[in-house]
C-alpha positions in Angstrom: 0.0 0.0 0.0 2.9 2.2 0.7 4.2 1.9 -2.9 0.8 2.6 -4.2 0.6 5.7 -1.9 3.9 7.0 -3.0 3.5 6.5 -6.7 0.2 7.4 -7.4 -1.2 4.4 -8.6 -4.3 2.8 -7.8 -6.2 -0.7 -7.8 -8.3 -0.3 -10.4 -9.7 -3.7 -10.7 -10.2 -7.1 -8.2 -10.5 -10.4 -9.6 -10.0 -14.4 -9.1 -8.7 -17.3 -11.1 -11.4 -19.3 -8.6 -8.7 -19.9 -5.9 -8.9 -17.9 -2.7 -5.0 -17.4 -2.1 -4.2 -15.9 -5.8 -5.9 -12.0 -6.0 -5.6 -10.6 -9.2 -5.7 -7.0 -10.1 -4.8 -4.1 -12.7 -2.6 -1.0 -11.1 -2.8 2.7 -13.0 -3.8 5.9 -12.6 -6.9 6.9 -10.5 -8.3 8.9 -14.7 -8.1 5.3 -16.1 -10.6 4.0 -13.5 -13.5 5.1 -15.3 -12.3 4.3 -19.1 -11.4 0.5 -18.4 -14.1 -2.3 -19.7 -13.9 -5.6 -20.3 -11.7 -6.6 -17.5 -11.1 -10.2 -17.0 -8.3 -12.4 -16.4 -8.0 -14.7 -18.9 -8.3 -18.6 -18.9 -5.4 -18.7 -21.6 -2.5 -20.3 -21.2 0.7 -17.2 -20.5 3.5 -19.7 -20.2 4.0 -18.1 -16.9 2.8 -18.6 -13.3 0.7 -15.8 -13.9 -2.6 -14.9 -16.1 -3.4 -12.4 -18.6 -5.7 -9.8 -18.1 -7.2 -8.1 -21.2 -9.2 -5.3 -21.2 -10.2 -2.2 -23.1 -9.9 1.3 -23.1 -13.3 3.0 -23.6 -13.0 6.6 -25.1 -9.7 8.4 -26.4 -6.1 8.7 -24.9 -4.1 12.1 -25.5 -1.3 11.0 -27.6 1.9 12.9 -26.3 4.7 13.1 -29.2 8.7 12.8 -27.7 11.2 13.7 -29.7 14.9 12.5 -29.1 17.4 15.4 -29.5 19.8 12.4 -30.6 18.3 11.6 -33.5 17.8 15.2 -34.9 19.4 16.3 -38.1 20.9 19.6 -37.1 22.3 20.5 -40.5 18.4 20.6 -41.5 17.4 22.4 -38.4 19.5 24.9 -39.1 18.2 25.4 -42.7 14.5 25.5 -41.7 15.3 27.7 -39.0 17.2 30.0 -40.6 14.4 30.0 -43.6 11.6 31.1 -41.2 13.6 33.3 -39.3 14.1 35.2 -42.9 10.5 35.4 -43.3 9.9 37.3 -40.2 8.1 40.5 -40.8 10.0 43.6 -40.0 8.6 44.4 -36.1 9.6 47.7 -33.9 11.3 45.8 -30.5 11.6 49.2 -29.2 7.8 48.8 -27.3 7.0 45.8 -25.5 4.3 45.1 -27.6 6.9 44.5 -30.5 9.3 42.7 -28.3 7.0 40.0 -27.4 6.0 39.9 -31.3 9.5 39.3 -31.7 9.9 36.0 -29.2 6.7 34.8 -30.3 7.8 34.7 -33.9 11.7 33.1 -32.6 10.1 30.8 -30.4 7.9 29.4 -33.0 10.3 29.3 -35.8 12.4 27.0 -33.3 9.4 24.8 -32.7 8.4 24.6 -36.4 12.5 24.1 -37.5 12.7 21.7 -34.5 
């Protein structure tokens, strides 16, 4: 319970292969609770000491892109950032109004080159 406490995980389903001493059950975050269906544990054979438990997401997950900087081809970063950067308008950064113009339109050419 401690490790569940400390992680912030939770039980989010109970269930039995028919024998009292063996309790099986799914561990994830307290949003999933309401999204699982079909939960079972499976009568298949796992080739393990343990059972499979399919079940289903109901509804959509947020997919959440990573990048890895490793595997980025500078040389082309470079390029497309230096060919938005030359499309920036011409903006007065003497005002704070143009400033922040100004690091919106960096920021997002380093996103887009990126």
């Amino acid at each position: 319970m401690e490790f569940l406490n400390s992680s912030n995980l939770e039980i989010l389903n109970w269930g039995s292969t028919g024998r009292l001493e063996v309790t099986d059950t799914t561990l994830g975050s307290f949003g999933l609770l309401e999204s699982i269906t079909s939960w079972e544990v499976s009568s298949e054979p796992s080739l393990s000491d343990r059972r499979h438990i399919p079940f289903a997401l109901q509804g959509s997950v947020p997919v959440r892109l990573i990048r890895n900087p490793r595997g980025t081809n500078w040389g082309s970063f470079r390029e497309g950032l230096r060919d938005r950067l030359e499309l920036c308008p011409q903006m007065n950064m003497k005002d704070e109004a143009g400033l922040g113009l100004a690091i919106h339109w960096v920021q997002h050419s380093l996103i887009s080159a990126y």
